[in-house]
Structures are given as C-alpha cells and as structure tokens.
C-alpha positions, -999 to +999 in steps of 0.1 A: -780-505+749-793-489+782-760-466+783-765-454+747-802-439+751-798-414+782-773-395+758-795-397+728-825-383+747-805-362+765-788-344+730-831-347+718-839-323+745-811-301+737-818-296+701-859-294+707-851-271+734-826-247+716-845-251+679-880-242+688-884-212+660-874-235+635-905-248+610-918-284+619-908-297+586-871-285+591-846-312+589-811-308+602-797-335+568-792-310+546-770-344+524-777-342+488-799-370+473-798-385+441-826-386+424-843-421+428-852-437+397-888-458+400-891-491+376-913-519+372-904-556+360-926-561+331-911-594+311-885-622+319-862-639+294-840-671+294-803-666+308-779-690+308-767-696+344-734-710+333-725-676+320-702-658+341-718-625+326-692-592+320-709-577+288-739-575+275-757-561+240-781-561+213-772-563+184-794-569+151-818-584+176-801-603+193-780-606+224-743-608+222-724-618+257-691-617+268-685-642+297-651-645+322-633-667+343-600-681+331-612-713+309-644-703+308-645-672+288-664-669+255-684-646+232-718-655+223-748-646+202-777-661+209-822-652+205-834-631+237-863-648+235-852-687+239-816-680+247-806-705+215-774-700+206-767-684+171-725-684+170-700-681+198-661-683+202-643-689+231-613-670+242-579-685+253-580-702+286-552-673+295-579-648+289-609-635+315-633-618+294-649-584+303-668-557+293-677-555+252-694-531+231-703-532+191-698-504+168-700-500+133-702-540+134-675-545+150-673-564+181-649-550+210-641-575+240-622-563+271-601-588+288-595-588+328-556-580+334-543-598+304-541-561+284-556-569+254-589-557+231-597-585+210-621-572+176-640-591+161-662-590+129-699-589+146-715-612+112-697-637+125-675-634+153-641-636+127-615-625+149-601-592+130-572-584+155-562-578+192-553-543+207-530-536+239-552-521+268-528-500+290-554-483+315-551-505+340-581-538+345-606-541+317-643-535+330-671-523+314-675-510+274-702-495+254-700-467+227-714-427+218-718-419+186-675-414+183-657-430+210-655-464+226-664-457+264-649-481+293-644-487+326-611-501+353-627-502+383-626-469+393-650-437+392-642-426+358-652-429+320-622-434+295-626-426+262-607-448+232-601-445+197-620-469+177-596-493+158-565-483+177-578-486+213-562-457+223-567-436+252-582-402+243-596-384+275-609-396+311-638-383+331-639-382+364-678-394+378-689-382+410-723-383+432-732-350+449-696-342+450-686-376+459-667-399+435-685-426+421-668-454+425-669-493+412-683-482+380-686-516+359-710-526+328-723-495+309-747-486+284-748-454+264-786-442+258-795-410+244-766-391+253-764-410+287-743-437+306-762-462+326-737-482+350-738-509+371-718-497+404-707-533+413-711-546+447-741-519+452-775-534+432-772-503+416-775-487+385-765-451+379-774-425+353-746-407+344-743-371+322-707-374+310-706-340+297-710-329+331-693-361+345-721-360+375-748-392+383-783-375+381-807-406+389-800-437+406-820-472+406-818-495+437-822-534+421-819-549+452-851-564+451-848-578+418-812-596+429-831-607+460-857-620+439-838-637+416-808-652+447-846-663+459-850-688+427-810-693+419-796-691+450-759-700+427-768-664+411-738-639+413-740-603+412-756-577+393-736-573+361-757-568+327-774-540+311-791-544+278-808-517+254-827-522+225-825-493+206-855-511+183-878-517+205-867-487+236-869-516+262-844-516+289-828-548+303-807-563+333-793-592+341-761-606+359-736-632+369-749-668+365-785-655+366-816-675+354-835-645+338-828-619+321-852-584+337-874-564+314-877-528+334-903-498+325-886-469+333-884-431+322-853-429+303 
C-alpha cells in the first residue's frame, strides 16, 4: 500500500498545482449519471419461498406467477394479501418457466430454452395453445397497449405479435450511451418499461420510444434486508403493478415477502 500513495499524492500536487483557476466545485468526472430514483417500503405481503419466481402480475386483483426450474415450473394465481392459492397448472417437467404477461385475458408464459409460448385462457388457466419462440432464451414479458414486450438476456426490447408470437421489431436499450445489459422481468407503466437488470439489485426505467434508461432504483437494501430474514432467498426477479390501486411491487426468487414501494412513477 506504502508504494501506491507517493504516486497518488504526487499526481494530487500535479493537478492542484496546474488547475488552480479552475472553480472549487469543478469536478474532473464529467460521467453521465442516471437519474437515481428514491422509494420507500410501505407494506409487505406473503410470498411463497418455494417459488422460483420468473414472472409476475396482477391481474383482476390478483397475482398471477410463473415459476422455473425443470420439474418445478408452474403457473399460479393466488390473493396478494394471504398468498392462498386460487388455480395453478404446472408445466411439463421438460419445461423452465419464464417471464409471462396477460393481455386481453390471455395469459402468455415464456419458457427458458425449450422455444415455446404456452397461452393460456387467464379465467382459468385452460391451456389455448403453444407458440415457437425463435429469439433466442425466454426472459422477461409484459405488454403496451399493441404488442407483447420481452426480453433474452440481452440489452434490448423485442416486440411480438399477439396470438402468433411473432417477432415484429427490436430495440436496442442503452444507459448514457452504454448498453444496458441483463435486462430480465419487465413491467409496462404509463408508456414506460420498468426492468429488473438481473445480477444488479436494480431496476431501470426505460423510454422505449427513445430506447434510453432515464431513472434507475438501487434495491440492494431491500435484497439485503430480506437475505437478512431468508437467507435461502435468491435474486431480485419480480415486479408487480396494480393498475387499480397505482401501487408498485417487487419481489424475487424464493423470497418471503413480497415489497410494497412509494415512488414517483
């Protein structure tokens, strides 16, 4: 350590010595930040912690979940409030579940690598058909007002076809000119995607039209407070908007509780 400080002083006199008209408030990171957005946890609900969570939405009320793992996977419905279970199917033990979004009452659930879409009537879970995925591993899913909206892994949003599953457009995401990458479970709210960047406790607000993140939220603390309770608790995976009540959710992998935030959208 001893060898390291002489040259750090040393370069400190440089710059004080060869900077002294600049302002004292100058800075010489001139790095772009992202907008930091502040929250506050305001309720807790149930979770189950044997769900491997990969999707998450309201719907009606309610919560609907997609779990993975091969064997494991399953779609469930169940009351936010207790965590009862309503109705629930599970996949194929061939199939890891992903991402899934509901639109126009229909339920859409991403699989892993297996390339399929299974749909799914969302009154009571009725498998309606399955649709090939070609765009490489399934992610995360939600839904604008016309397309289906998912993620691979990557730092782009792909847009699909309702009912066909077909690839319309991709948008590329990026973070003061850097892409933004790992983008995982999404959330479309008023004219915005919120996404989990997996790995990062992070969530990102995203204007697709401009395919830029203008806010971020750093949830370390709530996965720190929750590892502190559940110390089997997995990442960060879950958001959850209820477009009845405007309240704003988060969750994740085998977590106990599901995270009420306050936030400005």
């Amino acid at each position: 350590m001893k060898k390291a400080i002489l040259p750090v002083l040393l370069f400190i006199s440089i710059v004080s010595c060869t900077n002294n008209d600049n302002n004292p408030g100058d800075t010489l990171d001139n790095t772009p930040k992202t907008p930091v957005i502040s929250y506050s946890v305001v309720n807790t609900l149930p979770h189950d912690t044997s769900f491997f969570l990969e999707g998450l939405e309201f719907y009606k009320g309610k919560l609907v979940e997609s779990t993975g793992l091969e064997g494991k996977s399953k779609l469930v419905e169940y009351d936010p409030a207790t965590g009862k279970i309503s109705k629930q199917v599970k996949l194929d033990s061939i199939y890891f579940g992903e991402g899934i979004t509901i639109f126009r009452d229909t339920v859409y659930q991403m699989t892993y690598k297996e390339g399929v879409v299974h749909v799914y009537d969302a009154k009571d879970f009725k498998k309606i058909k399955q649709l090939p995925y070609k765009n490489g591993e399934g992610w995360g899913l939600t839904h604008d007002s016309t397309y289906l909206i998912g993620t691979n892994g990557g730092n782009s949003l792909h847009y699909y076809e309702p009912g066909t599953f077909k690839l319309v457009r991709s948008v590329g995401i990026t973070e003061n000119g850097v892409p933004a990458i790992n983008l995982n479970e999404l959330e479309y709210i008023n004219g915005f995607v919120y996404a989990n960047q997996w790995q990062y406790n992070a969530i990102l607000k995203i204007d697709p039209t401009k395919g830029e993140v203008v806010a971020k939220m750093d949830l370390t603390s709530v996965y720190q407070q929750e590892k502190a309770q559940n110390p089997s608790a997995d990442s960060l995976n879950g958001i959850a908007y209820n477009p009845d009540t405007k309240k704003f959710y988060i969750t994740g992998k085998n977590w106990s509780k599901i995270y009420e935030l306050r936030f400005d959208l």
